[in-house]
N, C-alpha and C positions, 0 to 999 in steps of 0.2 A: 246701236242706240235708237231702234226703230221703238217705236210709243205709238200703238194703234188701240182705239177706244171707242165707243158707241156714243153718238153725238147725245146732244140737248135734248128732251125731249119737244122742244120747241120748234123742230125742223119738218119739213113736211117728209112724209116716209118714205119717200122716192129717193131721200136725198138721206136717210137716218140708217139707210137697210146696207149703204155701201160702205166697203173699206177702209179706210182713209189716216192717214200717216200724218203724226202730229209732230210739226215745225216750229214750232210756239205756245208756249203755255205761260201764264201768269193767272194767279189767283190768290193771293196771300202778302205778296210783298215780301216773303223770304230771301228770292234771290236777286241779288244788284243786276240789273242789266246796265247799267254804266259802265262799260266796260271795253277794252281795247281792238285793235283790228287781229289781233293773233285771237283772242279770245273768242269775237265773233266768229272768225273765219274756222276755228277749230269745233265751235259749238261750249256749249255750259252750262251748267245747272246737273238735275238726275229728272229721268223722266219719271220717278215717281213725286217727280215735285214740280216747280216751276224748272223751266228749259228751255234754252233754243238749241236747234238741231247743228248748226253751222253751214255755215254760207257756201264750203266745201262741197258738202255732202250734199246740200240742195244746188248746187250746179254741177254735181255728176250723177245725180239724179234727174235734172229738168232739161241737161244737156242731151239724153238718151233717147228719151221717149217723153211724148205729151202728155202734161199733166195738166190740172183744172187747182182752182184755190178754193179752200172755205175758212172766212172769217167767222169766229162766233165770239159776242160781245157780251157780255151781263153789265149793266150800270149799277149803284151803289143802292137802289131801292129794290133789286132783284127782277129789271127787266130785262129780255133777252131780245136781241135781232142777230141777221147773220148778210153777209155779202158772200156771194159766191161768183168766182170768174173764169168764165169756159175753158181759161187757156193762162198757165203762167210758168216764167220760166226768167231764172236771170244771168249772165254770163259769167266769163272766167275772174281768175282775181285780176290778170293780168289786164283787164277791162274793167276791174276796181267795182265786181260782182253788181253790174247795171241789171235792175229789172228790164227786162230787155220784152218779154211778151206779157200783155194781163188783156186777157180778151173779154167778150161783152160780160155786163153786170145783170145778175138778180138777184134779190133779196132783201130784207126788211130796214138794213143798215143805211143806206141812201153810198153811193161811190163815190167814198175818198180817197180810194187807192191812184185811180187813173191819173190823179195830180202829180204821180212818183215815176209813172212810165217814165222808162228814156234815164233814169237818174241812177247814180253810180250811189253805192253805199258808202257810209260816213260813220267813222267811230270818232272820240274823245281824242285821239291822236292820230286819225288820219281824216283830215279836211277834205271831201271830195265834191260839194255842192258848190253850185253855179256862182253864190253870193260873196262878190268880194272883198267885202267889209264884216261879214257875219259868220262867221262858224257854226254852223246849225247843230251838229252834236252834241258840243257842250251847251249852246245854251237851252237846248231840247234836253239834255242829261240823258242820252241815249244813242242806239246805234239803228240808224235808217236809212233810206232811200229818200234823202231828202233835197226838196230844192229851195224855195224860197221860205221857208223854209219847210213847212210839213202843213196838209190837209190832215194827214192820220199821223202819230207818233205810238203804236203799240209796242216799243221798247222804252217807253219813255217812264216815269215816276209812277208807281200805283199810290195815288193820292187822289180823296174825294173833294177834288178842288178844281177854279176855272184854272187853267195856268196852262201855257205851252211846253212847259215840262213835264204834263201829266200823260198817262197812258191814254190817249186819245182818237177817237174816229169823229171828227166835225161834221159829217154829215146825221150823225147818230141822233142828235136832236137841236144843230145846226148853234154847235156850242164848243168849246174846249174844255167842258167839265170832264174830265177823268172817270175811267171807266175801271170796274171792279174786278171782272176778267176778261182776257183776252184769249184766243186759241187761233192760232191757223195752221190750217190743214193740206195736204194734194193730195190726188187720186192719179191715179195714172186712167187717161182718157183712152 
């Protein structure tokens, strides 16, 4: 299920010429990521479409050897940024698959990730965040690293709307408007 692809041409070429294994895709709204903890941790979707890799495969992969992230974001008038983090990697299930490393940030997106460090992942039927009045899954309508609830939600709703439901990076233009696509990527460091 590996999906490796030549970035945006938006990236600067240092960072466009490398390898890079794609962990998330959205762009179309075809496939529901609402969906449950078997289904995240197994992975879903088809890489010639929208996908996630699964949560599995991405901690026996980031468990092994050092990997680095690339987020790349498109908004709904066809603007691009990207966040990139030297360093990511997140534990076992039995640790309820915690973003456990996301090292320094660069890149155009502004860092909404670093709000998720340290946070156990959450489906629609497994509650894993800190809040104990709120279920952030469901009412994000996705599956995240979420804590009070989410800076970024990029499993969450592709909808051109403000909403905490939507496919979002809040730092992107310091908002909860829903973004048009989503990608993230690792590289082995």
């Amino acid at each position: 299920m590996l999906h490796q692809q030549k970035l945006y041409e938006g990236l600067p070429a240092s960072i466009n010429q490398l390898s890079w294994l794609v962990i998330q895709y959205r762009y179309d709204g075809s496939v529901d990521f609402y969906r449950n903890w078997t289904e995240y941790r197994n992975g879903f979707g088809s890489v010639d479409g929208e996908f996630w890799l699964g949560l599995e495969y991405l901690y026996q992969l980031t468990s092994l050897r050092k990997h680095e992230l690339l987020v790349e974001l498109k908004d709904f008038n066809g603007n691009y940024k990207y966040a990139r983090y030297s360093e990511f990697a997140i534990s076992s299930e039995e640790e309820q698959y915690s973003l456990t490393k996301l090292g320094s940030y660069t890149g155009t997106a502004g860092d909404s990730l670093l709000y998720h460090k340290g946070k156990k992942f959450s489906t629609k039927d497994r509650d894993n965040d800190p809040w104990q009045t709120t279920d952030c899954a469901n009412q994000c309508q996705g599956g995240w690293w979420y804590g009070f609830c989410a800076h970024t939600n990029l499993n969450g709703m592709r909808i051109d709307n403000v909403t905490e439901e939507s496919m979002t990076w809040f730092h992107y233009n310091k908002s909860w408007q829903g973004m048009a696509r989503s990608r993230m990527l690792i590289r082995e460091t």
